[in-house]
N, C-alpha and C positions, 0 to 999 in steps of 0.2 A: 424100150424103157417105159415102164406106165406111168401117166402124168397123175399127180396127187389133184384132187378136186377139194376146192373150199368151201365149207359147212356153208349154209344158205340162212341169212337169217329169218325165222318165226313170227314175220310182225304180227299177225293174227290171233299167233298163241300167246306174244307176249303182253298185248292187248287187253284179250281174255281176264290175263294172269292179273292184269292191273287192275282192269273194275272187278276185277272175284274181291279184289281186298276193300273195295267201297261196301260191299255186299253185307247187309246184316249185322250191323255197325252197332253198338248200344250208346244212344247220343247220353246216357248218365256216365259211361263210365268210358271217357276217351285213351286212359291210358292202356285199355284194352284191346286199342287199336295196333293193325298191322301198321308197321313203320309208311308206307307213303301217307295212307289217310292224317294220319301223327303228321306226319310234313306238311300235308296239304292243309291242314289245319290251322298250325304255326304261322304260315307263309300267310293265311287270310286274314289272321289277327293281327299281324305286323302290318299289314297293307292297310287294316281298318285303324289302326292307331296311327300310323302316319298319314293317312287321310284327314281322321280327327284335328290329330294337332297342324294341320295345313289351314283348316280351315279355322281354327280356332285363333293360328298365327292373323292370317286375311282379315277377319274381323277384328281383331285388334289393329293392325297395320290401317285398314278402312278406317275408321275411328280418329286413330290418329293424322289419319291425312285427310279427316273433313275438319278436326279442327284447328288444323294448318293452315289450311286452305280459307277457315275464317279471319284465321290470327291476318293472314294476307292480306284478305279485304279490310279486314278494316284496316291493319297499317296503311293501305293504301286511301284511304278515306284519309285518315291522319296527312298522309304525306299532302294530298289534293290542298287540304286545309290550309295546312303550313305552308306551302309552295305560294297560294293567293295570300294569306299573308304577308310574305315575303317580297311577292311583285307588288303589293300595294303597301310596303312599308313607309315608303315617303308620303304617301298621300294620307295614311292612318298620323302620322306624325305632323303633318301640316293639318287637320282636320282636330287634331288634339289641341295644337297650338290655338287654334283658334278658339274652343269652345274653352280653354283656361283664359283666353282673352275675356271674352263673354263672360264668365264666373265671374272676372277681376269686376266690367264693367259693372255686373249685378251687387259687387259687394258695396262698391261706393255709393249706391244706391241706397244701403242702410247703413244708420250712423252706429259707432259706436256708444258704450254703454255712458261714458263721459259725454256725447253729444246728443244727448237725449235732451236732457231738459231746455239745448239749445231749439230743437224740433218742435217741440213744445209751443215756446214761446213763438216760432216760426206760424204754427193752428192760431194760435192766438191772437198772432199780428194780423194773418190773412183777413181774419174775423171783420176785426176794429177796424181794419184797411179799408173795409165795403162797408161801412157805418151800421155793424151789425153789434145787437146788443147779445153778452151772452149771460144769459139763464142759468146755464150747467156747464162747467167744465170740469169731470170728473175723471180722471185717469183712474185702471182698476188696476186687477192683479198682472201681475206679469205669468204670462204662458211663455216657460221655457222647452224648444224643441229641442231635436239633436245640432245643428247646426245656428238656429237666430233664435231669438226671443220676441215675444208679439205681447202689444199695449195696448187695450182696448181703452179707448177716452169716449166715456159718454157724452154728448153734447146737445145745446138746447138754445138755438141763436133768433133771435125774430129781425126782423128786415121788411125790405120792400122786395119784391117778386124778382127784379133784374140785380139786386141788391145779393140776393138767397145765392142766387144761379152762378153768379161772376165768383160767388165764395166756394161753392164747392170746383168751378173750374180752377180756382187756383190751388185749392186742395189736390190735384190732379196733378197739375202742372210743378206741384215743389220739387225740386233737387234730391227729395228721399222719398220712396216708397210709402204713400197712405193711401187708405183707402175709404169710403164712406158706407155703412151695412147699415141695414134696416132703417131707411130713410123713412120720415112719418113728415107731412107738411098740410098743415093746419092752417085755416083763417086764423086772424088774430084780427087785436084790435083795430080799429083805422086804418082799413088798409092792410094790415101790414100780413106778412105770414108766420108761423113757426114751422122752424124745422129740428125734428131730433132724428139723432143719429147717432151711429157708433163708430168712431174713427178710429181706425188702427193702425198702429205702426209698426215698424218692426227695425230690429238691431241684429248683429251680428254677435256672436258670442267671441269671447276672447279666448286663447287657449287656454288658461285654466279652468274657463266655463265648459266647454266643450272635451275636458278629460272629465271631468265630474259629473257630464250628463252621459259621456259613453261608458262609464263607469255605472252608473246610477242604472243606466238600459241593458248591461251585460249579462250575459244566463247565470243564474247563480245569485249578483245581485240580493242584497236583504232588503226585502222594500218596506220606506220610509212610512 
């Protein structure tokens, strides 16, 4: 009985048979290609578009992960912040406490606008206290801030040398906030000296003063 033998395959010819069809290709006119060229074609353009949009995605995705990656830092800058905050909450509120003390003490410091003229009369006594005579006692305008109001009193006292001195110490040492500016001190007669100056005081505003000057300094504001 004769045994059948099975065809052998041509990988040579069939080889051949495949780059004959790359051969002599017209790159204007692809639909005139032999179907693999056609394939191999297709197959390179889909591989070049989904490369594209790979990288295209990447760079987007990059992007967004560096400014994640900022958004991080700084929450975490924030969090750092807050956290010390936080641990030094008692010590920020005993240090609050304290300088609203200190404000309190500063305000007693200055009289208010009804204890003015008592202030006043306070430069005055000091004066005659030290057997000083005065020349000038002239309160000007009032300079109103956001917060106090300031009294310039010009002044023009003559005295005896230990007499001048002891008056401006106790100007120093009153119960309220003055101060002595542009001190000028002259011979006088017999002895004696002048001194001018400019003594100023200052008050505290009351709350309707103090809504009418934050008002008066607001953006907008029609000025006076």
């Amino acid at each position: 009985m004769a045994t059948k033998q099975t065809p052998k395959f041509n990988f040579a010819g069939a080889q051949q048979a495949l780059l004959s069809q790359f051969r002599g290709l017209n790159p204007h006119d692809p639909s005139s290609w032999p179907l693999v060229p056609r394939l191999a074609l297709c197959l390179a353009l889909m591989a070049a578009i989904v490369v594209a949009l790979w990288f295209v995605w990447l760079t987007g995705s990059n992007d967004a992960l560096e400014a994640e990656q900022k958004k991080e830092i700084a929450l975490r800058e924030d969090y750092k912040k807050k956290l010390a905050q936080a641990v030094n909450l008692d010590a920020l509120k005993k240090q609050r406490e304290q300088v609203q003390q200190y404000v309190t003490q500063l305000e007693k410091q200055l009289p208010s606008k009804a204890e003015m003229d008592a202030l006043l009369s306070d430069i005055n006594q000091a004066g005659l206290g030290r057997s000083l005579s005065f020349e000038l006692f002239r309160p000007g305008t009032v300079g109103v801030k956001e917060y106090y109001a300031e009294l310039p009193i010009a002044l023009r006292v003559t005295g005896r040398f230990h007499d001048v001195g002891s008056f401006t110490s106790d100007i120093a040492n009153l119960s309220r906030i003055v101060t002595l500016n542009n001190l000028n001190i002259t011979p006088g007669k017999d002895g004696l000296l002048a001194m001018e100056a400019t003594a100023k005081t200052f008050r505290y505003l009351d709350g309707d003063e103090v809504a009418a000057q934050r008002k008066a300094v607001a953006p907008g504001a029609p000025k006076k």
